[in-house]
ZAMARGU-4260 file (C-alpha; in steps of 0.2 Angstrom, whole numbers, plus 5000, padded with zeros to 4 digits):
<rodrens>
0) 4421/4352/4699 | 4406/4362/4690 | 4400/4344/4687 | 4401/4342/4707 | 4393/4361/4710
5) 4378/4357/4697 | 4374/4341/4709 | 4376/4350/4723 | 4362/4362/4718 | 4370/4381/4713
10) 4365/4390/4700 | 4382/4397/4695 | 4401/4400/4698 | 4409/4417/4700 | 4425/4413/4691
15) 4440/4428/4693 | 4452/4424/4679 | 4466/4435/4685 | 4483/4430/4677 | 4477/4412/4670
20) 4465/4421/4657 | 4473/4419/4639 | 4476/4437/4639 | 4479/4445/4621 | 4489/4459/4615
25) 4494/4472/4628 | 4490/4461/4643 | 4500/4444/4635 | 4515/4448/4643 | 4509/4446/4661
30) 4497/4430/4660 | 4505/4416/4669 | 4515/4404/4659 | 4502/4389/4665 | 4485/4402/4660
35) 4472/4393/4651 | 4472/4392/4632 | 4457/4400/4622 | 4453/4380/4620 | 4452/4379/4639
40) 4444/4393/4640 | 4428/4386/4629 | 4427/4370/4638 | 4425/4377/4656 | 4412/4389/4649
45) 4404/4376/4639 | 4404/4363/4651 | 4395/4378/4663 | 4383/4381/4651 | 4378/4362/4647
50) 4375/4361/4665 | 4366/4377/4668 | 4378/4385/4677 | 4375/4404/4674 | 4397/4411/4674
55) 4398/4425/4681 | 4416/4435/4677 | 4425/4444/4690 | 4439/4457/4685 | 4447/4468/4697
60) 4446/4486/4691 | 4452/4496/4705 | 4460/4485/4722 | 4469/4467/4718 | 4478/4471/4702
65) 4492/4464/4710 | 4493/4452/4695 | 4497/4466/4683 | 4504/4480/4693 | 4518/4470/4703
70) 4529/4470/4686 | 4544/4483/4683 | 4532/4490/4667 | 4518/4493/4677 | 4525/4503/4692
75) 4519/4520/4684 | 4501/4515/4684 | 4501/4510/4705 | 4493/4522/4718 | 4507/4521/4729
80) 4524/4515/4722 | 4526/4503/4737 | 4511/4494/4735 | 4506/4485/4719 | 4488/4481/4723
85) 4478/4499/4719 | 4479/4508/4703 | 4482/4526/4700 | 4463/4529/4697 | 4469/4544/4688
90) 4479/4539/4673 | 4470/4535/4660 | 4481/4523/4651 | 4483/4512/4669 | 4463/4510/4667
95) 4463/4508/4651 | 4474/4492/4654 | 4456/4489/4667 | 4447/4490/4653 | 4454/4480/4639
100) 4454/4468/4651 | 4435/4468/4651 | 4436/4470/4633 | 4443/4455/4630 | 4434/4443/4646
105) 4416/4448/4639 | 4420/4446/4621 | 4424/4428/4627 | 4409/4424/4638 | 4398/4433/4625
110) 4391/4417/4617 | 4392/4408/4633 | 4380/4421/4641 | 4383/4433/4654 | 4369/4438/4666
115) 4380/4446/4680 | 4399/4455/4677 | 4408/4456/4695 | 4421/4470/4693 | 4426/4467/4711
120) 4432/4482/4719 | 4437/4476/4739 | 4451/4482/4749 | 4458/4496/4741 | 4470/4500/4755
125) 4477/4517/4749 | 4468/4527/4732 | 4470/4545/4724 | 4488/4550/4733 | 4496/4547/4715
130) 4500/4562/4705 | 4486/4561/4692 | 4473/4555/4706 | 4478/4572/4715 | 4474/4581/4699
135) 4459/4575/4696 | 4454/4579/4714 | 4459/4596/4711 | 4452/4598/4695 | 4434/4588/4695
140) 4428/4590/4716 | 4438/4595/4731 | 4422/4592/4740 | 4419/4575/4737 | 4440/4570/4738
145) 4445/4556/4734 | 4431/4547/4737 | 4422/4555/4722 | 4437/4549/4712 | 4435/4531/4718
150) 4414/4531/4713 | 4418/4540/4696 | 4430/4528/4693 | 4415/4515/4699 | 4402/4521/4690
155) 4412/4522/4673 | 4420/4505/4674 | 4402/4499/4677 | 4396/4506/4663 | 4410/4501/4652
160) 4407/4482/4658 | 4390/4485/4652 | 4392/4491/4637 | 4404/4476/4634 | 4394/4462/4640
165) 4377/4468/4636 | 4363/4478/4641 | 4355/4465/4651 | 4371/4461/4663 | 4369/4465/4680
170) 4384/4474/4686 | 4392/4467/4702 | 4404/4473/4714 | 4411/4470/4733 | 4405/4480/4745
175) 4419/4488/4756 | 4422/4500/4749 | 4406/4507/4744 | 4400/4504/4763 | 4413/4519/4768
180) 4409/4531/4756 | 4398/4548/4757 | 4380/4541/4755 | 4377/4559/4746 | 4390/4557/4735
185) 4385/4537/4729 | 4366/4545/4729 | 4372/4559/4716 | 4381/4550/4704 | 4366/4537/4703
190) 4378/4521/4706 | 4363/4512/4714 | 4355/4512/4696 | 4370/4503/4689 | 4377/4491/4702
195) 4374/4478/4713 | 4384/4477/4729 | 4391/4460/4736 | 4392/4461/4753 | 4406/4450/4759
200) 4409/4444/4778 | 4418/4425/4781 | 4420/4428/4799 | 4408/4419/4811 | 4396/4429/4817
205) 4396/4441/4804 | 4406/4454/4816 | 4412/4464/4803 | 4394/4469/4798 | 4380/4478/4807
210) 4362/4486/4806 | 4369/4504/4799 | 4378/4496/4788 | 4363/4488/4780 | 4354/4503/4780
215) 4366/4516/4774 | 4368/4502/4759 | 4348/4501/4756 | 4348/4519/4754 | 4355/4520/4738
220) 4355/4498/4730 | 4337/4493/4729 | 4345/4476/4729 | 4362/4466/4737 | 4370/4449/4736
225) 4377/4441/4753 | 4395/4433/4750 | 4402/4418/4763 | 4416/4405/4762 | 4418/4387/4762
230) 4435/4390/4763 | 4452/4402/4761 | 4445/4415/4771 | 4451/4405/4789 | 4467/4413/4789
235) 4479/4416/4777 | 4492/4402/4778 | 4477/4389/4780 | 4480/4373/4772 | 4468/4361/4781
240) 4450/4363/4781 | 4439/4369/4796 | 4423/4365/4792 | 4412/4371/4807 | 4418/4387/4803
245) 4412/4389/4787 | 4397/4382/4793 | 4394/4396/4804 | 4399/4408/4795 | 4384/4402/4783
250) 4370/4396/4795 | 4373/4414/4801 | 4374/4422/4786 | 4355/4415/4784 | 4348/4424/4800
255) 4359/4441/4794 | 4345/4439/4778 | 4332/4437/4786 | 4336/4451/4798 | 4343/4463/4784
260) 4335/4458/4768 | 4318/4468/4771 | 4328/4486/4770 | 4330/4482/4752 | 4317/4489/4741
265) 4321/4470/4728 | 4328/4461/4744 | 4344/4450/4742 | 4348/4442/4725 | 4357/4427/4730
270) 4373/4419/4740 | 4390/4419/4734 | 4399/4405/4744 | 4416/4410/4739 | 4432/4400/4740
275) 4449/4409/4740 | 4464/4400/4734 | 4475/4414/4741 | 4470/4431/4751 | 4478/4441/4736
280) 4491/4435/4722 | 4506/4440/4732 | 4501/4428/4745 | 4505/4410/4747 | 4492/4393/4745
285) 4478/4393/4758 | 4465/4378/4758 | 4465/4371/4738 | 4450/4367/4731 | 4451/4346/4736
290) 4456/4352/4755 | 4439/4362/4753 | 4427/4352/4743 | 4418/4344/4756 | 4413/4362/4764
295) 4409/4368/4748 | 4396/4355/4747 | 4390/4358/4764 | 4388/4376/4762 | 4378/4374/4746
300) 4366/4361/4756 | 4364/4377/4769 | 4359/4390/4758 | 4349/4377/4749 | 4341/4372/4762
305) 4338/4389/4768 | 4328/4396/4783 | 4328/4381/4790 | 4343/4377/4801 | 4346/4357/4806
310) 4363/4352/4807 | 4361/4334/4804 | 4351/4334/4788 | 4364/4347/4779 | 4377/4338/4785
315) 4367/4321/4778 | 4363/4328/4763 | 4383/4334/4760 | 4389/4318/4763 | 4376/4308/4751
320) 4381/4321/4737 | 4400/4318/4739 | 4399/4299/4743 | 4406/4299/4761 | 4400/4287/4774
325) 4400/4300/4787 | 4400/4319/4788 | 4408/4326/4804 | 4414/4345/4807 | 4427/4340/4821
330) 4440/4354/4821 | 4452/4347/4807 | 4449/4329/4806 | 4441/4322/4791 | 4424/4325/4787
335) 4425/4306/4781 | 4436/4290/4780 | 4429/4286/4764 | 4422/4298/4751 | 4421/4296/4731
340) 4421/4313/4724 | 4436/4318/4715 | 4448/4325/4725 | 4446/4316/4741 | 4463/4306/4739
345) 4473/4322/4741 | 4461/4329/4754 | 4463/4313/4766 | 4483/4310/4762 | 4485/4331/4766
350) 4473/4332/4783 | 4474/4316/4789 | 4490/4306/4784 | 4503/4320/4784 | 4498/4327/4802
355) 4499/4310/4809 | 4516/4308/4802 | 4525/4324/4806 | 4518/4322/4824 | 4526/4303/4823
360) 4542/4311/4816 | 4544/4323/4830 | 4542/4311/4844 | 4554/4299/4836 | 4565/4314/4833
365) 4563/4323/4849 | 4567/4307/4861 | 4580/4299/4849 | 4595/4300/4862 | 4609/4298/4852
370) 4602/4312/4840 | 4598/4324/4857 | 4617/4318/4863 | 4627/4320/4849 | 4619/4328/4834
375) 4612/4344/4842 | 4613/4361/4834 | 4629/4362/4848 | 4635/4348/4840 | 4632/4352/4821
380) 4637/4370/4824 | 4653/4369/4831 | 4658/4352/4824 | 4660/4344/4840 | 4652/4323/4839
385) 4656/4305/4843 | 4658/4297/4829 | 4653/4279/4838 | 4637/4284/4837 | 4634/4289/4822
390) 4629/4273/4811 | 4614/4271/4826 | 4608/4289/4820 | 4608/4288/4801 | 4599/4271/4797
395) 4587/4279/4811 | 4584/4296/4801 | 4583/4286/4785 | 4570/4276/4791 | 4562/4294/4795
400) 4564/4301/4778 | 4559/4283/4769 | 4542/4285/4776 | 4543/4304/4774 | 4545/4301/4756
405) 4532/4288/4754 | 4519/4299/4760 | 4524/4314/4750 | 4526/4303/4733 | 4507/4296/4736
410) 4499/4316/4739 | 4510/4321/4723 | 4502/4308/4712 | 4485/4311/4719 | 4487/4329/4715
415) 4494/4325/4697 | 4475/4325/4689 | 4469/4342/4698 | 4485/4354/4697 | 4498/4362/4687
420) 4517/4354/4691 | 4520/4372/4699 | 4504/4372/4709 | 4509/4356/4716 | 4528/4360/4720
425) 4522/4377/4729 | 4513/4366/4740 | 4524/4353/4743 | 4537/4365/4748 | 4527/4377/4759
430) 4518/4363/4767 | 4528/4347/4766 | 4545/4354/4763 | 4551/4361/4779 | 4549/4343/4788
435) 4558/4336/4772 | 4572/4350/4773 | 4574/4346/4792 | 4577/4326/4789 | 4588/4328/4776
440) 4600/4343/4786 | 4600/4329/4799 | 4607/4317/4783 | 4617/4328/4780 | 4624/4334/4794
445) 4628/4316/4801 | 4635/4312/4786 | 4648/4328/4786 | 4652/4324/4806 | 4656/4307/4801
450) 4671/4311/4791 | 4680/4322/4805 | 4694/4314/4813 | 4700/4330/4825 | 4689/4341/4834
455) 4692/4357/4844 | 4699/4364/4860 | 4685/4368/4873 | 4681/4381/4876 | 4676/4390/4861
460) 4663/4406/4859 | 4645/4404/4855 | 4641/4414/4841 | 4626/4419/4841
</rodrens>
């Protein structure tokens, strides 16, 4: 994959470690039990470096610890009890679990090189209603609320990160947030001296951004970095890849720049074409990183290519780098029949193959009439069947779950190279499993019916 990014012309990865990090000490008890060994560790970043790949580090200091604060242990360092994604911005040992967290990530990247430190910072839902937030609030600025308590918090984690990783790190952080604070109040504390805001929008046409918002930023950051997508930022249960989405999203993140960029006293640093692999860690899969390879590339090519605009030769360009024949944005058909970057067996199998056979097994399904006559919910509910008919239905529905199971076995082997076991199982039963548990209830069910040799009176109640 960084081999594949290198080609494709960026400069570096933002890489957020979150639970897969070979956490140390005080934060080894909540890595995950497939995180990546110190070895591992050494030969991404390596790897990155041989290539020229500048890795930049994202931890989540204030929104998105869900990682950490979803666990029993952790509940007394949360915002809001409820909700484990913010922490209690007042307690200092919850952000003293923050900052071992950068202790520990720099002093890994630290011979690796790192020029820029994201400490992310986005959609922090609900912050200082905890009892140590409130009494900061009261204690340090009633004026500036809770808002004051969220840019100290900033400003102090940004300079921790800095101390960490080096003088010369460049100090990153999502935008959100920061857009909907007091300008006066970011102004005071001087946070445009220390961090560089990434201002993030995957929608589109860029809705969610606008002229004030641009201007209010420039007041305070001489300088900003624009984020898109090339995928996992569709919607949140996305499996299959929209290209022309995320190529819109990025052809009109390039005419936002040339609009916006001008208000910055240093302009825009750079692109962040960012690819989720879930909205947040409580979430489930959205598009993997095969499904969205081919957009990756693509979006690269735009920002590469960059003001100039024509679809054909970006799209041209994509496909050479990746091997395909063809490149085509269609809604959610394949970019290409045939590609030769890593990857592309599980992409075609997942966006091509298993569609086409679900929507087979339906119709089979759905006009099968000894199925529809005898082994209908009525049927399987109330045990009510024709036993005659039953060996014409289960050679039928195995059939249907023989070529089920052929297809499922042949995107579990092309996945083997490029997942965890669990990674692939999570998929397999979000995406795949339901038409698997629906053929099999069938097996079942027939299978159960078969043995009855009485049935009920009519009529009998429906239960609901």
């Amino acid at each position: 994959m960084l081999r594949l990014i290198s080609k494709g012309g960026a400069t570096g990865i933002l890489l957020e470690w979150e639970d897969m990090f070979p956490w140390t000490g005080t934060l080894e008890q909540f890595k995950s039990t497939d995180a990546y060994s110190e070895a591992d560790v050494d030969i991404i970043l390596n790897e990155a470096k041989t290539l020229k790949l500048d890795v930049i580090p994202l931890v989540q200091t204030f929104g998105h610890l869900e990682w950490i604060l979803k666990y029993e242990e952790m509940r007394k360092y949360r915002e809001n009890d409820a909700y484990p994604q913010v922490l209690c911005l007042g307690n200092e040992e919850g952000v003293e679990f923050v900052k071992e967290m950068i202790r520990q990530v720099a002093k890994k990247h630290a011979k690796y090189g790192i020029p820029f430190f994201h400490i992310g910072a986005d959609e922090a839902f609900e912050f200082g209603v905890c009892r140590e937030s409130l009494d900061w609030i009261n204690k340090n600025g009633k004026s500036g609320g809770k808002q004051l308590l969220a840019l100290a918090h900033l400003k102090a984690i940004a300079e921790f990160a800095k101390q960490e990783a080096g003088d010369s790190t460049q100090i990153l952080a999502w935008h959100d947030m920061l857009k909907d604070f007091d300008s006066r109040l970011i102004k005071n504390l001087e946070l445009g001296q220390i961090i560089q805001p990434v201002v993030w929008d995957y929608s589109e046409n860029i809705i969610t951004l606008n002229d004030y918002i641009f201007s209010t930023l420039a007041e305070n950051f001489p300088t900003m970095w624009a984020s898109s997508a090339y995928k996992g930022a569709n919607y949140p249960s996305a499996s299959t890849s929209e290209v022309r989405h995320y190529e819109t999203n990025n052809r009109n993140w390039i005419k936002t720049k040339q609009a916006q960029e001008r208000k910055f006293k240093s302009g825009f640093q750079g692109i962040i074409i960012t690819g989720w692999q879930r909205y947040d860690h409580l979430a489930g899969l959205c598009e993997t990183l095969p499904i969205g390879t081919a957009s990756m590339m693509l979006q690269m090519q735009i920002a590469l290519n960059a003001p100039g605009s024509d679809l054909e030769t970006t799209r041209r360009q994509a496909g050479k780098l990746l091997g395909c024949q063809t490149f085509n944005v269609d809604g959610v058909k394949t970019v290409s029949n045939q590609c030769t970057y890593k990857g592309f067996q599980t992409y075609v199998i997942y966006q091509s193959e298993v569609p086409n056979l679900f929507s087979r097994i339906d119709g089979e399904l759905g006009k099968n009439h000894h199925l529809m006559g005898w082994a209908n919910r009525y049927n399987r509910k109330y045990n009510i069947s024709q036993n005659w008919y039953h060996k014409e239905m289960l050679p039928f529905v195995q059939s249907l779950v023989a070529q089920y199971d052929r297809v499922e076995n042949d995107l579990r082997a092309s996945m083997k190279d490029l997942f965890f076991e669990n990674t692939i199982d999570e998929f397999i039963y979000e995406n795949l499993g339901e038409m698997s548990e629906k053929l099999h209830g069938y097996l079942d069910e027939i299978q159960r019916l078969d043995k009855l040799r009485a049935w009920p009176k009519r009529h009998f109640p429906i239960r609901k």
